[in-house]
N, C-alpha and C positions, 0 to 999 in steps of 0.2 A: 230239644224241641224237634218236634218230629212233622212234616206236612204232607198231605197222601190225598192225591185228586182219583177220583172215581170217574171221571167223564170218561177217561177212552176206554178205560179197560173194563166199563161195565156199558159203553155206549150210552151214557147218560151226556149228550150235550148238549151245552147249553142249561144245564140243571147248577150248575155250582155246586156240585156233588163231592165231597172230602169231606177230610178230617184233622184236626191238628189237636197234638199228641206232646203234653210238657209234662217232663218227668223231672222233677224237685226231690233234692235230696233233707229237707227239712220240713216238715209239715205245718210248722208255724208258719210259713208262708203261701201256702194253698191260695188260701183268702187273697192274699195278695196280689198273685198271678192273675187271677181270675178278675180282679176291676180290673188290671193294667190290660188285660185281654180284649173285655166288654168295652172297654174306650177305643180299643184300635180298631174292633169290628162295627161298632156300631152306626157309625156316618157310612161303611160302606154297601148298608141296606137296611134296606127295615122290614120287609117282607118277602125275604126270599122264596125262592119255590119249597115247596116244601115235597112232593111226590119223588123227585130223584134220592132223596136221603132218604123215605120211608121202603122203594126199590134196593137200597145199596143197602140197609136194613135189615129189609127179610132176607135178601140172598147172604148177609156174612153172619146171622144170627139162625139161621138153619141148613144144620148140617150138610142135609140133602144136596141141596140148593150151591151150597158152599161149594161141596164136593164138587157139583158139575160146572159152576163157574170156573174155580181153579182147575179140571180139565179140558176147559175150552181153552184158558191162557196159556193151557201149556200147548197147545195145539197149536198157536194161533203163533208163541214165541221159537216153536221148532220149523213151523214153516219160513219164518223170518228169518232163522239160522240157513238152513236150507237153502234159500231164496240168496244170501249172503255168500255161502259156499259156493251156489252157481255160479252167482257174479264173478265172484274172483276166481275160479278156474277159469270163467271164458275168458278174462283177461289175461292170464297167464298162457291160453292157449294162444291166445293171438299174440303174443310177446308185448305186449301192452307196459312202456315204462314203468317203472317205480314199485313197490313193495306194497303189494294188497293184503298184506294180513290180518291189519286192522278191521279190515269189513268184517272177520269173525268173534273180534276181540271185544267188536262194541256191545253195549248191549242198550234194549230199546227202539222205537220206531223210527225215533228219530236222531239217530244219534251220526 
């Protein structure tokens, strides 16, 4: 089982924008998954937004689109490196206690 939110990294917030991804290694059981699923989601709305998922949509189902999204994250995730690496030099320049490495190791906004 797999769950994949779309709100920051396509700036969809506030949309309930993802996706959730169950891969079954028996297909007699598809059926199955799929009530157990529609019982867990269903009390938690009933009409969601529907425009953030038809957005997150067309950008991963054409190429184009793809292409330039996934080069804004990589843009967006080297400045965050970036942004990390300065951190922790200035604190090594100022002799700033304790071992900063981890600011490079993390990965994510917020981590």
């Amino acid at each position: 089982m797999l769950s994949q939110s779309y709100a920051k990294n396509m700036g969809l917030y506030g949309e309930r924008t993802g996706a959730l991804s169950v891969i079954v290694s028996d297909n007699s059981i598809v059926d199955r998954v799929l009530v157990q699923l529609k019982q867990v989601i269903r009390p938690m709305y009933s009409s969601p937004p529907a425009h953030g998922a038809r957005i997150a949509a067309t950008i991963l189902n054409n190429p184009v689109l793809f292409d330039k999204w996934n080069g804004e994250l990589k843009l967006m995730s080297g400045r965050i490196l970036e942004m990390r690496t300065a951190l922790k030099l200035a604190l090594q320049k100022l002799q700033t206690p304790g071992n900063w490495d981890f600011l490079e190791k993390q990965i994510g906004m917020f981590s």
